[in-house]
DRENPAZA-941436 format. One record per residue (C-alpha): residue in three letters; x, y, z. Coordinates in steps of 0.2 Angstrom, whole numbers, plus 2048, in hexadecimal, padded with zeros to 3 digits. Layout:
BEGIN
+-----+-----+-----+-----+
! res !  xx !  yy !  zz !
+-----+-----+-----+-----+
! ALA !   X !   Y !   Z !
...
+-----+-----+-----+-----+
This chain:
BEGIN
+-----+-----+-----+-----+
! res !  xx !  yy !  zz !
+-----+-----+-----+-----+
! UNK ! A7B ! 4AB ! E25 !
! UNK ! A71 ! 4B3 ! E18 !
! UNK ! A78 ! 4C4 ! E18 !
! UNK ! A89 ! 4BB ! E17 !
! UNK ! A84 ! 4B3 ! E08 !
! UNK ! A7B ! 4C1 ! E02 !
! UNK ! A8B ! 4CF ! E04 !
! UNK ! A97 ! 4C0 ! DFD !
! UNK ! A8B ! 4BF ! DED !
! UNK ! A8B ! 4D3 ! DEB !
! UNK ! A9E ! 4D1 ! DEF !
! UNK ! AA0 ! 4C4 ! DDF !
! UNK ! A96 ! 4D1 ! DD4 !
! UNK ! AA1 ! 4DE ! DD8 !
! UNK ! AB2 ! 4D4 ! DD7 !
! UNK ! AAE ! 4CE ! DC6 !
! UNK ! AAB ! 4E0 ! DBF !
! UNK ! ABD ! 4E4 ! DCA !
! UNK ! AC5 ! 4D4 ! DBE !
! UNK ! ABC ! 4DE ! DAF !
! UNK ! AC3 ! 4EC ! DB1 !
! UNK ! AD5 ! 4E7 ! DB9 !
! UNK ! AD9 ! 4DB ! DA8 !
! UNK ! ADD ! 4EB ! D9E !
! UNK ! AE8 ! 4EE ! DAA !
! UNK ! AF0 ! 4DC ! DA8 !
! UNK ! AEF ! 4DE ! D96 !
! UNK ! AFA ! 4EC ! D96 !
! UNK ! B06 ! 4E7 ! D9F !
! UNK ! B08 ! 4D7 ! D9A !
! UNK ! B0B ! 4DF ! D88 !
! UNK ! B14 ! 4EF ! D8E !
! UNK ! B1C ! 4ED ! D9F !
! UNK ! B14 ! 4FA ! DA4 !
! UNK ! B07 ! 4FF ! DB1 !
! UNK ! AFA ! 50A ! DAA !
! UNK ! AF3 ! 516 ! DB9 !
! UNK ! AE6 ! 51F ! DAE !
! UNK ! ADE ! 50E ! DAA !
! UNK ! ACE ! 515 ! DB5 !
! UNK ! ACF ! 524 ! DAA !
! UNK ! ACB ! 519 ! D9B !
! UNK ! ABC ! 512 ! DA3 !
! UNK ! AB6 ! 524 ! DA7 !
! UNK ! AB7 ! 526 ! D95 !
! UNK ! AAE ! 517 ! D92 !
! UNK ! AA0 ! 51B ! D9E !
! UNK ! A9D ! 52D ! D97 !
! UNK ! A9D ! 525 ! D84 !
! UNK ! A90 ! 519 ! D89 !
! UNK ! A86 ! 528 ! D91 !
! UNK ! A88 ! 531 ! D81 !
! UNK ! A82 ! 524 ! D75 !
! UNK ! A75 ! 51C ! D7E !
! UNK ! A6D ! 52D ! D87 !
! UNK ! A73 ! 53E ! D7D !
! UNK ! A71 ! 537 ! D6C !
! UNK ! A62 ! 52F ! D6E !
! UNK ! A59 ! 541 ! D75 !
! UNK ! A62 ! 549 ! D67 !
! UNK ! A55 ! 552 ! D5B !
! UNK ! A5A ! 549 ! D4C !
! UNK ! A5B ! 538 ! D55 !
! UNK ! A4B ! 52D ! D50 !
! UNK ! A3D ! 52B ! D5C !
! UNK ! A40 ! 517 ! D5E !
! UNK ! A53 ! 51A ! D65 !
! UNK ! A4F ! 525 ! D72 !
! UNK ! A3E ! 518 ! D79 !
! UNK ! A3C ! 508 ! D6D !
! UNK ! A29 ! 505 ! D73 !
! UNK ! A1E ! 4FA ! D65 !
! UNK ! A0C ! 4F6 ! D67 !
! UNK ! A0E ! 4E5 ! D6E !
! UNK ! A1B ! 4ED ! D7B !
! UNK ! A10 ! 4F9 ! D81 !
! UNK ! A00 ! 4EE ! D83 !
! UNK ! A08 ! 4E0 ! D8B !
! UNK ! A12 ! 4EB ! D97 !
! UNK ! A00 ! 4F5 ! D9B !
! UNK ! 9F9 ! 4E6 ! DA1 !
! UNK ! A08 ! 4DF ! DB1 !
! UNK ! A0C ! 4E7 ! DBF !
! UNK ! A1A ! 4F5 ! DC4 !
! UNK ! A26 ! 4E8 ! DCC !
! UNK ! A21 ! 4DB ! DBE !
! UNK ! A31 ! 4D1 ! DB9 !
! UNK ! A2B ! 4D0 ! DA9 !
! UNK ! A27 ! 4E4 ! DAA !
! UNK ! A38 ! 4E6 ! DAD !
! UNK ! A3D ! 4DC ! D9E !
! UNK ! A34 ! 4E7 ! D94 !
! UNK ! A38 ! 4F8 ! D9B !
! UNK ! A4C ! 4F2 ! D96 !
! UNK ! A48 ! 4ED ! D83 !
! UNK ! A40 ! 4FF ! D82 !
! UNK ! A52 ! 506 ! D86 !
! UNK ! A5B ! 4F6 ! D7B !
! UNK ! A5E ! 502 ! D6D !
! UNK ! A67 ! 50F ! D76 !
! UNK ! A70 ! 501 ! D80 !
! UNK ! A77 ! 4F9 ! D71 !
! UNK ! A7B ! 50C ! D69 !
! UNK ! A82 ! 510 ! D7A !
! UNK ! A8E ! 4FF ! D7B !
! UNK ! A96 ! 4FF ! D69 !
! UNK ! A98 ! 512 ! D69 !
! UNK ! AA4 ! 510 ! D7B !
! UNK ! AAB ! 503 ! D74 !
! UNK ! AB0 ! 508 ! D61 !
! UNK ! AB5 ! 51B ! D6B !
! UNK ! ABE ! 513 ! D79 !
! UNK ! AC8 ! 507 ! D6D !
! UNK ! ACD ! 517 ! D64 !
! UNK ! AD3 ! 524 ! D70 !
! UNK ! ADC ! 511 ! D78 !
! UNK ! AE4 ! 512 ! D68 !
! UNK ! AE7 ! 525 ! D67 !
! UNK ! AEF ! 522 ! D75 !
! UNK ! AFB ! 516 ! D72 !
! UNK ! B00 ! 51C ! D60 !
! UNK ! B03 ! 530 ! D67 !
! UNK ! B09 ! 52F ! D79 !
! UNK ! B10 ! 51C ! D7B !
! UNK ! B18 ! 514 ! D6C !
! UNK ! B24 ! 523 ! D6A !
! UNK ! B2B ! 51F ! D7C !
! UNK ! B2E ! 50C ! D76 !
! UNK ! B41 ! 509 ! D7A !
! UNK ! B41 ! 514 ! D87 !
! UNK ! B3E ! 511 ! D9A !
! UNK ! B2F ! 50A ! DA1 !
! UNK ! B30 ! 517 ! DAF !
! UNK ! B2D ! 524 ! DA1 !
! UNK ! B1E ! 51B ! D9B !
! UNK ! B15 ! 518 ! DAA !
! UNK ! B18 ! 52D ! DAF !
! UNK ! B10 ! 530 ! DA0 !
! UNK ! B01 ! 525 ! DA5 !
! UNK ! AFF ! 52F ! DB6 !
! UNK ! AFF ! 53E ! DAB !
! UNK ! AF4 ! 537 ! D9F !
! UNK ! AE8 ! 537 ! DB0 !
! UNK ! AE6 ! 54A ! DB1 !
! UNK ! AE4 ! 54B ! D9D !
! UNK ! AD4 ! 53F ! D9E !
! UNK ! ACE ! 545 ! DAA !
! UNK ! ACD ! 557 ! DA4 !
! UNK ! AC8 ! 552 ! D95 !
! UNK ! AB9 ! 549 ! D9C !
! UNK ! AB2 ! 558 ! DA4 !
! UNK ! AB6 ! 565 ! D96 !
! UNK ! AAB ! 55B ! D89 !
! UNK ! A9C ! 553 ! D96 !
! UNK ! A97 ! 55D ! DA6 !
! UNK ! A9D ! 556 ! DB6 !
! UNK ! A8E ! 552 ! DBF !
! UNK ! A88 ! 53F ! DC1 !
! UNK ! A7B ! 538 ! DB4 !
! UNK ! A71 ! 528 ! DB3 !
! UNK ! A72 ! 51C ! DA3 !
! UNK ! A67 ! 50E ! D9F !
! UNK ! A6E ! 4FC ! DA5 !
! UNK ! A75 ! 4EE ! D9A !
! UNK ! A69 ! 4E0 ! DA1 !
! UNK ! A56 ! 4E0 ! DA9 !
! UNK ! A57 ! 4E6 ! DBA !
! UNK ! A49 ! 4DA ! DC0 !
! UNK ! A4B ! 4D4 ! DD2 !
! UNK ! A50 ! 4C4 ! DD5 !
! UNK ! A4B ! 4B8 ! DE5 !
! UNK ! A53 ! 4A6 ! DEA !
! UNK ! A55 ! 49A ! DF8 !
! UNK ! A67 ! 497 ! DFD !
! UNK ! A6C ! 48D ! E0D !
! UNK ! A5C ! 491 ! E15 !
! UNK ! A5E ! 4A5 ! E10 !
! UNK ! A54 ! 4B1 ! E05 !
! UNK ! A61 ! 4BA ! DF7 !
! UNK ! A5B ! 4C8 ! DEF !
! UNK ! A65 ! 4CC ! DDF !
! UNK ! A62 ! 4D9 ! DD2 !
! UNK ! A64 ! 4D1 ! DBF !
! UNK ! A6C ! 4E0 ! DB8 !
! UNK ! A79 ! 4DE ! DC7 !
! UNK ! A7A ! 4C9 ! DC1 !
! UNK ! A7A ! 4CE ! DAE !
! UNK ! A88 ! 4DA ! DB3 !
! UNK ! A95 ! 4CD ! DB9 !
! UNK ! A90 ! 4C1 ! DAD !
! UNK ! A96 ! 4CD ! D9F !
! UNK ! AA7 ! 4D1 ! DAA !
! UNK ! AA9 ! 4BE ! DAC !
! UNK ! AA4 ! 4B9 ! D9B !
! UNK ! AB0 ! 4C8 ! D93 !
! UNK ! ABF ! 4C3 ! DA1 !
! UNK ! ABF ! 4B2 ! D9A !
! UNK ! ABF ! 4B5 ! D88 !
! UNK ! ACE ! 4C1 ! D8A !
! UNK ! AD9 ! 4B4 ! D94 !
! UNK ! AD4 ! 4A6 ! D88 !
! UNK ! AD9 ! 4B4 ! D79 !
! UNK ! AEA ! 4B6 ! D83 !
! UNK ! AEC ! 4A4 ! D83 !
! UNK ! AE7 ! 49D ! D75 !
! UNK ! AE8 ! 4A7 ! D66 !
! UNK ! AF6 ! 4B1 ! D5B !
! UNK ! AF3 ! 4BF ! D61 !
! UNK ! AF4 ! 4BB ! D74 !
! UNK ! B06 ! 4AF ! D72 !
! UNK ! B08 ! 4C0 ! D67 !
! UNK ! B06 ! 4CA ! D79 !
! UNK ! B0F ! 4BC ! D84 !
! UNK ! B1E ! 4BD ! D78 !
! UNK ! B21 ! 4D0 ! D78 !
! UNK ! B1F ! 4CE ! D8C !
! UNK ! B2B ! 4C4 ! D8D !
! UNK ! B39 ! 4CC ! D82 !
! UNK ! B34 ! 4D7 ! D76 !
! UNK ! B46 ! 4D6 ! D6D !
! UNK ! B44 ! 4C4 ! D6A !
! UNK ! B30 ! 4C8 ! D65 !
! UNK ! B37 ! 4D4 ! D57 !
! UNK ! B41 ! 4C7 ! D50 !
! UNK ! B35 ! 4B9 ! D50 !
! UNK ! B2A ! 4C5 ! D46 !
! UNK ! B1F ! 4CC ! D51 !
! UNK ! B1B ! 4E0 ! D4F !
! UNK ! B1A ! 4E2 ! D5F !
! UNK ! B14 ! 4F7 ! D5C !
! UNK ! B05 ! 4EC ! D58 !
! UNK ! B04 ! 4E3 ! D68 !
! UNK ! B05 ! 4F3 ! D70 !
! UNK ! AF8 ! 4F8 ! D67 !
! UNK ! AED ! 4EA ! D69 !
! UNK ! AF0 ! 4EA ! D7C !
! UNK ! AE9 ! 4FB ! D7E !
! UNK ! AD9 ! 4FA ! D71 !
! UNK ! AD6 ! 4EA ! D7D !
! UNK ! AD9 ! 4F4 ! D8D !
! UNK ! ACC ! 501 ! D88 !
! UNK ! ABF ! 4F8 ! D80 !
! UNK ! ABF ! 4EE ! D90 !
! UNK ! ABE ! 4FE ! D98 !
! UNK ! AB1 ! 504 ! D90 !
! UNK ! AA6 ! 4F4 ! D94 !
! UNK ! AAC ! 4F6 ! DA7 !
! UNK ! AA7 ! 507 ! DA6 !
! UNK ! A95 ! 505 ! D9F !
! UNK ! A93 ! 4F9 ! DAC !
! UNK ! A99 ! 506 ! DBA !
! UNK ! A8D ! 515 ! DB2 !
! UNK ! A7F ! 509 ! DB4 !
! UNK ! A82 ! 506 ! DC6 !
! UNK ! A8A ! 516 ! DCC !
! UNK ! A85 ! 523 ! DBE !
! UNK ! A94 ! 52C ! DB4 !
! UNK ! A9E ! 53A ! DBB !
! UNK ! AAF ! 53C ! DBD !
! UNK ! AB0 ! 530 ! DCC !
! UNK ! AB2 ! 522 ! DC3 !
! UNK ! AC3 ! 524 ! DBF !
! UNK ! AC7 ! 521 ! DD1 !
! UNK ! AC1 ! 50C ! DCF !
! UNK ! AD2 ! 50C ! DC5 !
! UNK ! ADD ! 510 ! DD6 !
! UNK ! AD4 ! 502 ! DE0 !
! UNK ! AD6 ! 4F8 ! DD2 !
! UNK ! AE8 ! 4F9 ! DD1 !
! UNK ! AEB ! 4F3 ! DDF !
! UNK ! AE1 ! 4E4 ! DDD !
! UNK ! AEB ! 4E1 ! DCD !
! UNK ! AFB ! 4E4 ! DD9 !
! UNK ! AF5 ! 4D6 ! DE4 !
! UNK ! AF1 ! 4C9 ! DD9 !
! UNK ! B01 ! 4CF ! DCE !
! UNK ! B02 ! 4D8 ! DC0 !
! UNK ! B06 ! 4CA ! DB3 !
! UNK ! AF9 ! 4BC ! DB7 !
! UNK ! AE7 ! 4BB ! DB3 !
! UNK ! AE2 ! 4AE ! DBD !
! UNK ! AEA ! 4B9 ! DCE !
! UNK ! AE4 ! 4C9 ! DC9 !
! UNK ! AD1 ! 4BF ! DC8 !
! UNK ! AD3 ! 4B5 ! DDA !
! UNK ! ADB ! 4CA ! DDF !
! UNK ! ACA ! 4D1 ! DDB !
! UNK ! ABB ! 4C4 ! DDF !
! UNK ! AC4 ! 4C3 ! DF0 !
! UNK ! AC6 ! 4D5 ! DF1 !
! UNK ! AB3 ! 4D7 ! DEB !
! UNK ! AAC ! 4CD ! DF9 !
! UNK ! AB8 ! 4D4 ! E06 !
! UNK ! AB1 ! 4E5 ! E01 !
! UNK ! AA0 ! 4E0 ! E02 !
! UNK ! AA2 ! 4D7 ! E15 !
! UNK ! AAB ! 4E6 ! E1A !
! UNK ! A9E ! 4F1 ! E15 !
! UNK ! A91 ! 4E4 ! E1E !
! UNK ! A9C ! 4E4 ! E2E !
! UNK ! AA3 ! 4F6 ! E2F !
! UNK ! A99 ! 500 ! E23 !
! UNK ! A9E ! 508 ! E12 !
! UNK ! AA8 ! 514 ! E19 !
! UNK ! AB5 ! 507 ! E1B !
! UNK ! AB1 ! 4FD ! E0A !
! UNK ! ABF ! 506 ! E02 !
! UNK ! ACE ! 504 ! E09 !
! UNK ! ACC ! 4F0 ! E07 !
! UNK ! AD5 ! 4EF ! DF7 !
! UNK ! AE3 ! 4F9 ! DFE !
! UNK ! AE4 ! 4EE ! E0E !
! UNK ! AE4 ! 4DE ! E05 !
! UNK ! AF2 ! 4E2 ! DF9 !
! UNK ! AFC ! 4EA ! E09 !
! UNK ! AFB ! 4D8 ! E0E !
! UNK ! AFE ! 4CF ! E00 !
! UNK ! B0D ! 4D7 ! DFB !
! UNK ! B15 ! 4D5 ! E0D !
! UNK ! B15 ! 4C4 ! E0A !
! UNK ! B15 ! 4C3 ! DF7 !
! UNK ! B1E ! 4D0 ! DEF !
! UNK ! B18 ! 4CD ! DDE !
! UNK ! B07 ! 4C9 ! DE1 !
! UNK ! AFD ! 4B8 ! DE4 !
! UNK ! B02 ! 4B1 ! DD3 !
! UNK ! B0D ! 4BF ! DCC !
! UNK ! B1D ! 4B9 ! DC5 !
! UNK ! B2D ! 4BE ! DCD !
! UNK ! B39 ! 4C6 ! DC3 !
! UNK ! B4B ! 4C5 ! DC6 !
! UNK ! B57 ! 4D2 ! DC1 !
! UNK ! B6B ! 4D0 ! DBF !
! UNK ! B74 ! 4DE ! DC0 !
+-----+-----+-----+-----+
């Protein structure tokens, strides 16, 4: 019982960074129609601009002495005095690296939200009015450009970044069994959550989101209701790559950067797939159930066979629901 609860919780951590990353795909499509295939690309991107800010600039000559380690007085003498495997030493070891983490986040996001919007203003809005099937060949193009790119500007071998939370070890009973978490792991799903549910609510509840529900729906009627939706577009992808960028600061800090990251958008497409391209709340049932699926397996059957879950699941799904859990079904005359 208490390495079932212990995968299932390490499967929730990791399902909630799959519903990070997966609602830029929603985003998109829900604005667009269309299924962006080099999403993981853009949290590749995001990885390596959070490794430039927060570890290359920071060793940079002309970079100050505090950015790089940000150690005062009363830092140092009360870390001196606790433990290596001090909670409260661990705590102080992240505020050390809190500059460069903070450098390291708004740099991914401000670049990421750029080239999102470099994107969309060069390679997608001049395909607006033409087909969809166009725009989504683009976008597996687009994969081999990114990825290109990447490893012409950084090298391609794996580096380490510092995390976004306190990796202090956490310990609790539950039903009669130890848990072992790491807080950076817990901080990490609370960020994923925390960013998920402030994107659906923004969806829901304000201009711009009725904005983005409009244009998927018809963007002809959209237009004449006064809705630019270029703009929409726009703002789909800028929100699709800044998410990416928080995804993959996330991924750097557990994985390290390389090239490799761009693969976690493949497995996440086809958790979108399954809990359907159009809905939140399917696409977030897709990926926690995919998350601890992933995690059992990998208890049960090693790691080895982890990573085809999310490809067996949607198999399944979509043989008995061809347009996802809660996807809507789309109808069309001829």
């Amino acid at each position: 019982m208490g390495q079932f609860l212990q995968f299932a919780l390490n499967g929730l951590m990791s399902g909630a960074i799959y519903a990070l990353i997966a609602v830029g795909l929603v985003s998109v499509f829900k604005a667009t129609r269309v299924v962006n295939f080099a999403h993981g690309y853009l949290i590749m991107f995001g990885a390596y601009f959070y490794f430039t800010f927060a570890v290359l600039v920071p060793q940079a000559a002309w970079a100050p002495e505090w950015l790089q380690s940000w150690r005062p007085d009363w830092m140092v003498e009360m870390r001196a005095d606790l433990p290596m495997f001090s909670p409260l030493a661990a705590v102080l070891d992240w505020m050390a690296n809190l500059p460069r983490i903070l450098l390291g986040l708004a740099g991914a996001l401000i670049c990421n939200a750029l080239l999102g919007m470099l994107i969309e203003r060069t390679l997608m809005r001049p395909l607006m009015g033409q087909s969809v099937f166009a725009m989504i060949m683009l976008t597996v193009g687009l994969i081999s450009i990114l990825s290109g790119t990447a490893q012409l500007i950084w090298t391609s071998d794996a580096a380490f970044v510092p995390a976004l939370a306190p990796n202090t070890p956490i310990r609790f009973e539950m039903f009669g069994a130890t848990i072992f978490l790491f807080g950076a792991d817990l901080a990490n799903m609370l960020i994923a959550l925390a960013i998920f549910a402030g994107i659906v609510a923004m969806v829901r509840y304000t201009r711009s989101g009725v904005a983005i529900r409009a244009t998927a729906e018809d963007q002809s009627t959209a237009y004449s209701m006064g809705i630019s939706v270029p703009r929409v577009f726009s703002r789909a992808w800028v929100l699709a790559s800044t998410t990416g960028a928080v995804a993959g600061a996330i991924l750097a800090t557990r994985n390290g950067v390389s090239p490799a990251l761009g693969l976690f958008g493949f497995s996440v497409l086809a958790i979108v797939l399954m809990g359907g391209l159009d809905s939140y709340l399917g696409v977030f049932i897709a990926a926690m159930a995919v998350g601890v699926l992933e995690a059992l397996t990998q208890w049960q059957l090693g790691g080895e066979w982890a990573g085809i879950v999310p490809y067996v699941a949607v198999l399944i799904v979509i043989l008995i629901r061809p347009h996802g859990l809660l996807g809507s079904k789309e109808i069309e005359r001829i």
